[in-house]
N, CA, C and O atoms as a GROMACS GRO file, in nm:
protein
  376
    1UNK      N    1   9.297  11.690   9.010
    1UNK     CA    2   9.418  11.623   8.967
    1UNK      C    3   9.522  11.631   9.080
    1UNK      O    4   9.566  11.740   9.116
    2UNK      N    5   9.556  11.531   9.129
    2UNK     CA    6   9.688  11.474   9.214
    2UNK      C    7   9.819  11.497   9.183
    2UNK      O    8   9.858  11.400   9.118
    3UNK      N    9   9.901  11.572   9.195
    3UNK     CA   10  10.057  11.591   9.114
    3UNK      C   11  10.158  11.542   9.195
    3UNK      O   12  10.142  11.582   9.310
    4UNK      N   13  10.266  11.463   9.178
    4UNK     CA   14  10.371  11.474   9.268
    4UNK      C   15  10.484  11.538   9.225
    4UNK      O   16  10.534  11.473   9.133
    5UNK      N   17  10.559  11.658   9.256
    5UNK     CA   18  10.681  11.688   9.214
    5UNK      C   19  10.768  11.693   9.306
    5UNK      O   20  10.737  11.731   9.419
    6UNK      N   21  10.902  11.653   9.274
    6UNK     CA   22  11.030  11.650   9.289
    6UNK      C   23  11.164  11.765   9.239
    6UNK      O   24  11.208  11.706   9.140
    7UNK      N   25  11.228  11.863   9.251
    7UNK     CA   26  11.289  11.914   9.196
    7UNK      C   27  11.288  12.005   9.072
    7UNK      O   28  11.366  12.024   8.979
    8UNK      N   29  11.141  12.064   9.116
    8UNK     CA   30  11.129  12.104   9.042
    8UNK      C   31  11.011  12.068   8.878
    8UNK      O   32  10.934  12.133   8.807
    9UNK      N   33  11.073  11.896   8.889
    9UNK     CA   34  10.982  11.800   8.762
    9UNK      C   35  10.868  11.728   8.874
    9UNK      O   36  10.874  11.693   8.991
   10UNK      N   37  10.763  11.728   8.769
   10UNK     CA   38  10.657  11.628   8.808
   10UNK      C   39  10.683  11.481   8.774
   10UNK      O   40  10.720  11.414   8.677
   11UNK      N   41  10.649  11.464   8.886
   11UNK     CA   42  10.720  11.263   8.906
   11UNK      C   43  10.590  11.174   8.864
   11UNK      O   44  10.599  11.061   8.815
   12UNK      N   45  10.493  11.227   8.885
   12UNK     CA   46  10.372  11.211   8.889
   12UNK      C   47  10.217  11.235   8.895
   12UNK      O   48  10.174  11.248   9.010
   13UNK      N   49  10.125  11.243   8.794
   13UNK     CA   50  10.021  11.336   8.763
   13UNK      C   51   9.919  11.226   8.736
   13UNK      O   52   9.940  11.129   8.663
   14UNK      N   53   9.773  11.257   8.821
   14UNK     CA   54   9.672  11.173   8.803
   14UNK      C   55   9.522  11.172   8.868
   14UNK      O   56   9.516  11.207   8.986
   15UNK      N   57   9.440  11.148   8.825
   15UNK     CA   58   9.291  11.224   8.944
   15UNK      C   59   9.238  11.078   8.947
   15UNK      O   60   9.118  11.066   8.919
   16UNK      N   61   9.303  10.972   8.974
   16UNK     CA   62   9.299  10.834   9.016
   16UNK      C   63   9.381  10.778   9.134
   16UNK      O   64   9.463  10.686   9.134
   17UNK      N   65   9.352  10.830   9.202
   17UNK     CA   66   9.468  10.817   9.348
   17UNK      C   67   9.391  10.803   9.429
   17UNK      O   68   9.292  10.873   9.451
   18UNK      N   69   9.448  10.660   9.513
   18UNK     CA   70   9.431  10.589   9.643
   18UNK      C   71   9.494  10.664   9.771
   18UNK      O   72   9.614  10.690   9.762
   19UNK      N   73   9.438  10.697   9.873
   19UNK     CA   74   9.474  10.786   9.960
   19UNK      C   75   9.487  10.642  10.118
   19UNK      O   76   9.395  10.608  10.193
   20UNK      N   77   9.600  10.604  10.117
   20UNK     CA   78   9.631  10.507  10.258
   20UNK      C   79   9.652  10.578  10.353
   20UNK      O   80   9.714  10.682  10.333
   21UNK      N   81   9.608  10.546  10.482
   21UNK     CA   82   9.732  10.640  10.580
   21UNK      C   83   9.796  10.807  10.557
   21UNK      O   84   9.902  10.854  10.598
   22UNK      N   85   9.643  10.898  10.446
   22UNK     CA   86   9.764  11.005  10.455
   22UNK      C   87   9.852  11.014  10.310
   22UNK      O   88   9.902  11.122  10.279
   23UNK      N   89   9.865  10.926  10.247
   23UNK     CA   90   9.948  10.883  10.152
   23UNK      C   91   9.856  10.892   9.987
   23UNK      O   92   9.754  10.825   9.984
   24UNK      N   93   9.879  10.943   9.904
   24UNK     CA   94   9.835  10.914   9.762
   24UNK      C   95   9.947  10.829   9.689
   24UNK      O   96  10.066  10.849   9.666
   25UNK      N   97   9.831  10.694   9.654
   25UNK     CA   98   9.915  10.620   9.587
   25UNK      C   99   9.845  10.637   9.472
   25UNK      O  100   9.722  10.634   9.457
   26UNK      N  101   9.954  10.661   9.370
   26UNK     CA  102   9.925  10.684   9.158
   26UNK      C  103   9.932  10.557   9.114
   26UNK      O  104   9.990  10.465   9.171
   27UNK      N  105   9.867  10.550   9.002
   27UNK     CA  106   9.848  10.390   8.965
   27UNK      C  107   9.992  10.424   8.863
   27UNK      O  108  10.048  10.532   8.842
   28UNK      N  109  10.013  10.335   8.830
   28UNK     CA  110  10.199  10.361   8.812
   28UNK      C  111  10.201  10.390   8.642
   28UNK      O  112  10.308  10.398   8.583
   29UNK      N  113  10.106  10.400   8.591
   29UNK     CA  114  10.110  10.438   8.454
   29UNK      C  115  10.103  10.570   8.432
   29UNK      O  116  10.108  10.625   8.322
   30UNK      N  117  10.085  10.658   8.610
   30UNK     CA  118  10.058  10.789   8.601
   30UNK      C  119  10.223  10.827   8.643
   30UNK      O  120  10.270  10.938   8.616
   31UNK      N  121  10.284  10.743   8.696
   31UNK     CA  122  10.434  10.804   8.699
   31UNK      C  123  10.542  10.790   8.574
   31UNK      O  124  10.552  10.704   8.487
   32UNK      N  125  10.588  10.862   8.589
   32UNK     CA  126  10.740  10.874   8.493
   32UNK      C  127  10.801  10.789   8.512
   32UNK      O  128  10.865  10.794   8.617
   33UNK      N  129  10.812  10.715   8.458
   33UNK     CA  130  10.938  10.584   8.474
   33UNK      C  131  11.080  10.622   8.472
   33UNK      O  132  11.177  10.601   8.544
   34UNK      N  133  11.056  10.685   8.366
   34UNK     CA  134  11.232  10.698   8.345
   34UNK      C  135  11.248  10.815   8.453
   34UNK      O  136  11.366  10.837   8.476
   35UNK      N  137  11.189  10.869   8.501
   35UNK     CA  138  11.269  10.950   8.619
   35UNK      C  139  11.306  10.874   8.793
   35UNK      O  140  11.346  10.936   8.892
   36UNK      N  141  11.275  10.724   8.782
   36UNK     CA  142  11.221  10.655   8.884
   36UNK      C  143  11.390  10.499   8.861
   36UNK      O  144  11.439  10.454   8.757
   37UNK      N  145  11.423  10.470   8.998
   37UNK     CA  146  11.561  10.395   8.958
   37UNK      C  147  11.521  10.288   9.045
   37UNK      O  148  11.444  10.335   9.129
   38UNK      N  149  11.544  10.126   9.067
   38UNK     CA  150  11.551  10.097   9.116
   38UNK      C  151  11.607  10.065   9.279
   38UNK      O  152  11.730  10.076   9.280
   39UNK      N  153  11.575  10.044   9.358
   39UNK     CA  154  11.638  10.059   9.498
   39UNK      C  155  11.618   9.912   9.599
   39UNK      O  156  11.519   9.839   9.611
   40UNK      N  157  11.721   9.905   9.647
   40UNK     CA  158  11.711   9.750   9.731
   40UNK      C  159  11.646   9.758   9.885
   40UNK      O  160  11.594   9.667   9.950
   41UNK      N  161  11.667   9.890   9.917
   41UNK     CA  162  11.554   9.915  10.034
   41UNK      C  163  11.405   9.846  10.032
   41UNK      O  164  11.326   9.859   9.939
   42UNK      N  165  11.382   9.776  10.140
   42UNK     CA  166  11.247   9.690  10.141
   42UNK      C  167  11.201   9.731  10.281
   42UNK      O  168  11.274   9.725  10.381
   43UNK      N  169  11.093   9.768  10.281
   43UNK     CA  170  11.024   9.735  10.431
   43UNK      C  171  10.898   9.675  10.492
   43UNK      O  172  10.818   9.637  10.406
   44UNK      N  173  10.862   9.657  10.608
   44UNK     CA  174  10.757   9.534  10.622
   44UNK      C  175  10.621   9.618  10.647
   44UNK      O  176  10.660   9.694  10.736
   45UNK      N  177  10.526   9.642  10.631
   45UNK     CA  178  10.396   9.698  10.715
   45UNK      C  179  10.271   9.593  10.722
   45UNK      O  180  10.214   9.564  10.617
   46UNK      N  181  10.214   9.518  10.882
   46UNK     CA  182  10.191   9.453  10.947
   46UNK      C  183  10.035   9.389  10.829
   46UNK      O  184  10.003   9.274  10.799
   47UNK      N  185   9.981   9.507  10.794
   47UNK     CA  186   9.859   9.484  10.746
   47UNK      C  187   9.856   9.519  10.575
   47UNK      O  188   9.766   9.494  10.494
   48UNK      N  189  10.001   9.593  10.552
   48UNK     CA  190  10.023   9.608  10.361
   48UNK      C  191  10.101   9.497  10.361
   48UNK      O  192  10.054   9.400  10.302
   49UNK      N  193  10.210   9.484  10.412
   49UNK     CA  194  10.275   9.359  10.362
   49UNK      C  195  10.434   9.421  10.336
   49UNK      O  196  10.480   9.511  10.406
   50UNK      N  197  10.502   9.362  10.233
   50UNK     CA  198  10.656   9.402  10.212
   50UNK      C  199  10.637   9.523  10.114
   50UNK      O  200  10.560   9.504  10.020
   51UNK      N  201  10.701   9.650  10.126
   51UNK     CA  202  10.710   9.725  10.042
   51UNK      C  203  10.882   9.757   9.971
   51UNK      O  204  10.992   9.756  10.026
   52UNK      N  205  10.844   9.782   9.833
   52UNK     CA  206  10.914   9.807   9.783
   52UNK      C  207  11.007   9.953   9.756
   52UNK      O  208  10.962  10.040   9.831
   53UNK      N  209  11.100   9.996   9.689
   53UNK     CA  210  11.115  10.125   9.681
   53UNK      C  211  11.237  10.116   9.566
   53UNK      O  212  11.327  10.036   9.544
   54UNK      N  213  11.169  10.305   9.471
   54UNK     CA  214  11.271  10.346   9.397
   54UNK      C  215  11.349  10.486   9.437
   54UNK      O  216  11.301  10.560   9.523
   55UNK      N  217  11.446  10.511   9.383
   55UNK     CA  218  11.486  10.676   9.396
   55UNK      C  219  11.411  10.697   9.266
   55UNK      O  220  11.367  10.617   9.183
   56UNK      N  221  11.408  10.887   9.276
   56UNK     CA  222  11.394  10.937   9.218
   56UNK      C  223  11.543  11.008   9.085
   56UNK      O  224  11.656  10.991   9.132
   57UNK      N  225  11.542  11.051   8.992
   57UNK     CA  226  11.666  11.111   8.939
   57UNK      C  227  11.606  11.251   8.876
   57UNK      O  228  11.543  11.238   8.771
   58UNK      N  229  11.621  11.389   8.933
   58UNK     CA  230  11.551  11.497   8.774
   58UNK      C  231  11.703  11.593   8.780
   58UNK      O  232  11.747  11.665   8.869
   59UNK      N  233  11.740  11.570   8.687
   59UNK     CA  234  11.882  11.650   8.625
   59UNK      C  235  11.954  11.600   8.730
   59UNK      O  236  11.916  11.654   8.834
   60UNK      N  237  12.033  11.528   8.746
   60UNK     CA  238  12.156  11.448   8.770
   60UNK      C  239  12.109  11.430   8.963
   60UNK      O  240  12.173  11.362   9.043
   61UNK      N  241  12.001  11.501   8.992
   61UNK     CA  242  12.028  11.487   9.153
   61UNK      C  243  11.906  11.347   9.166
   61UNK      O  244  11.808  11.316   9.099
   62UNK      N  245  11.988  11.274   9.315
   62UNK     CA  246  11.901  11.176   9.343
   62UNK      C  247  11.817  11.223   9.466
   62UNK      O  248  11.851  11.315   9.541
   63UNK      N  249  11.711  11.155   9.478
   63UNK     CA  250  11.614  11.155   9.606
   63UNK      C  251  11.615  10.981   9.642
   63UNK      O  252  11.564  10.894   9.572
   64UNK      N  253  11.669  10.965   9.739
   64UNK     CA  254  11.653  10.784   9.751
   64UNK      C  255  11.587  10.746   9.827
   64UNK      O  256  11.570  10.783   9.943
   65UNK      N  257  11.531  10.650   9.756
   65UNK     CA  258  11.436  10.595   9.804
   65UNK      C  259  11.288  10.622   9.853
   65UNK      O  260  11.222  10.573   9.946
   66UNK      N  261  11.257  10.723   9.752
   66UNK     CA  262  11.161  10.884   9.779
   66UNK      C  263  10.992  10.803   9.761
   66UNK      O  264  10.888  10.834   9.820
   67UNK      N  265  11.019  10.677   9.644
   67UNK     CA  266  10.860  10.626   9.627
   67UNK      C  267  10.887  10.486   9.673
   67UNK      O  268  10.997  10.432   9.678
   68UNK      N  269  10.776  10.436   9.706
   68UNK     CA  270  10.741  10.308   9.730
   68UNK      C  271  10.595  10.226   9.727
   68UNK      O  272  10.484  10.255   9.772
   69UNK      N  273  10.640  10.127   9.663
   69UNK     CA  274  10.486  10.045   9.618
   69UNK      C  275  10.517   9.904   9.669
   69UNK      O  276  10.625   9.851   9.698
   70UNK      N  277  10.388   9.858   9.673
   70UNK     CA  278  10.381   9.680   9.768
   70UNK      C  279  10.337   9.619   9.637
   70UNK      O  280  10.222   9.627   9.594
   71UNK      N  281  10.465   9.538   9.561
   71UNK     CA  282  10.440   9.445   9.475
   71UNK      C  283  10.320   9.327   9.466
   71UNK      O  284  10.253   9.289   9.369
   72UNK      N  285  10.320   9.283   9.610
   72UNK     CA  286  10.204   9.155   9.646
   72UNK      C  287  10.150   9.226   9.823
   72UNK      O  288  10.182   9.204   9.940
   73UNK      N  289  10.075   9.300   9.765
   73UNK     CA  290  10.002   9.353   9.924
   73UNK      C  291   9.926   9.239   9.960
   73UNK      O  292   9.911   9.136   9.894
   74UNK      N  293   9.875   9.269  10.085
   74UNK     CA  294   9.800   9.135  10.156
   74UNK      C  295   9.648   9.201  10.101
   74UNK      O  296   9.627   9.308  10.042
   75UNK      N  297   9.564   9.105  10.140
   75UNK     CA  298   9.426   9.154  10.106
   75UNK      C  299   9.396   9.276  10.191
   75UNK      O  300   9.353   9.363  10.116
   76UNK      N  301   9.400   9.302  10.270
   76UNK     CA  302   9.370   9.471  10.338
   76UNK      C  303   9.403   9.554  10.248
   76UNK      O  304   9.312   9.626  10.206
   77UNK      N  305   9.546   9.573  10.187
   77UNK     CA  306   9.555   9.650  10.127
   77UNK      C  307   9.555   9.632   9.963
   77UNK      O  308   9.635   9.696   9.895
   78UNK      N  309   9.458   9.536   9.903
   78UNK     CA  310   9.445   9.522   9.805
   78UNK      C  311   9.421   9.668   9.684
   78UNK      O  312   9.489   9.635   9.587
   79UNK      N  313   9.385   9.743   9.667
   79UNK     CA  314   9.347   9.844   9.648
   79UNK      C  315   9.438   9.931   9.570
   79UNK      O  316   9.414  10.017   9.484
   80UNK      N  317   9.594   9.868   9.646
   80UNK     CA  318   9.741   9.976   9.633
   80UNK      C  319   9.823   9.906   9.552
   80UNK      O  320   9.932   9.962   9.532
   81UNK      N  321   9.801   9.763   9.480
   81UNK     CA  322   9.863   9.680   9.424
   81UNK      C  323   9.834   9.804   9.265
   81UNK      O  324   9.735   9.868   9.230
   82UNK      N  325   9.970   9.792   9.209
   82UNK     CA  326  10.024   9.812   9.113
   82UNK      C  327  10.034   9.994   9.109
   82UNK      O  328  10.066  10.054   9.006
   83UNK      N  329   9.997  10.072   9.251
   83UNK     CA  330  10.034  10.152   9.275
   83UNK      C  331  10.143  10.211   9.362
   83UNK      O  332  10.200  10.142   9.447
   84UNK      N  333  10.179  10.370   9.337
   84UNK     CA  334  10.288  10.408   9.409
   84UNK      C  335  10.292  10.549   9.483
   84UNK      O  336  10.256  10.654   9.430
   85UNK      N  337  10.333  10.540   9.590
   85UNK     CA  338  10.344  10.670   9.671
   85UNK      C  339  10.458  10.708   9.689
   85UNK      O  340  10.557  10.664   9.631
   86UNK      N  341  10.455  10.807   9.786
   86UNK     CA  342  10.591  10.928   9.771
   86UNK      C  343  10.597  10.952   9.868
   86UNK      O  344  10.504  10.929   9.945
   87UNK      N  345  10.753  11.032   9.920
   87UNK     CA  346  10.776  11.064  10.041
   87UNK      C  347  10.924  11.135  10.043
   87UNK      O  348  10.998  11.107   9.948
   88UNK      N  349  10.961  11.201  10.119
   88UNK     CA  350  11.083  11.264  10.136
   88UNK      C  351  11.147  11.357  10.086
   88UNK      O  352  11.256  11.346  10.030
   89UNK      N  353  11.065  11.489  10.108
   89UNK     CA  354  11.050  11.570   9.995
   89UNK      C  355  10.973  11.598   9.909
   89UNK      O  356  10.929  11.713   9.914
   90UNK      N  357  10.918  11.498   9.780
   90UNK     CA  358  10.800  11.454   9.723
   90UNK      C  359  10.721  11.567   9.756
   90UNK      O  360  10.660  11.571   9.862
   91UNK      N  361  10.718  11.652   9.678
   91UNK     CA  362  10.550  11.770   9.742
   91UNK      C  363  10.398  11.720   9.665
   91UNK      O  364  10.394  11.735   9.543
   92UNK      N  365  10.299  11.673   9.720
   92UNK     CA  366  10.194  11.621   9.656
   92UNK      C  367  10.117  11.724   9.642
   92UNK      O  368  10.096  11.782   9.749
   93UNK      N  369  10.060  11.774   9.540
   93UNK     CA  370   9.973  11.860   9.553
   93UNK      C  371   9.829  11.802   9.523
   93UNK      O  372   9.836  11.689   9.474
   94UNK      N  373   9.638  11.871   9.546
   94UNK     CA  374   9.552  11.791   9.497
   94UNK      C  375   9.504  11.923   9.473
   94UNK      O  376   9.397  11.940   9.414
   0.00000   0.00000   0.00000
């Protein structure tokens, strides 16, 4: 089992994880939503495509912009569509 925690709370728990680059991406039914906020940060990667990103929130503190998932990945990275990874803090454990 794959865990991601944040502050203490688990953001994310799952033994279905895509490993990119280093990276475990959770299929997003394994994350907490409501601990997860929208964010307007976008960035480009050559062979995933545009990625997206949320903060995190556990008891009033933010982590921004801590996960990110590629809404419409290109076919290379087909695999990661409707999943999400972590970063910045984020401790993944397996």
């Amino acid at each position: 089992m794959v865990t991601a925690k944040w502050n203490g709370a688990t953001v994310a728990q799952s033994d279905d994880t895509v490993v990119v680059e280093g990276n475990h991406y959770f299929p997003r039914d394994a994350v907490k939503a409501d601990m997860l906020m929208d964010s307007d940060k976008a960035s480009f990667c050559p062979w995933k495509g545009t990625a997206s990103y949320h903060s995190i929130e556990v008891d009033g503190e933010t982590n921004a912009d801590a996960a990110w998932y590629y809404p419409e990945p290109k076919d290379a990275a087909a695999e990661i569509k409707d999943r999400i990874a972590f970063w910045n803090g984020v401790e993944i454990s397996t």
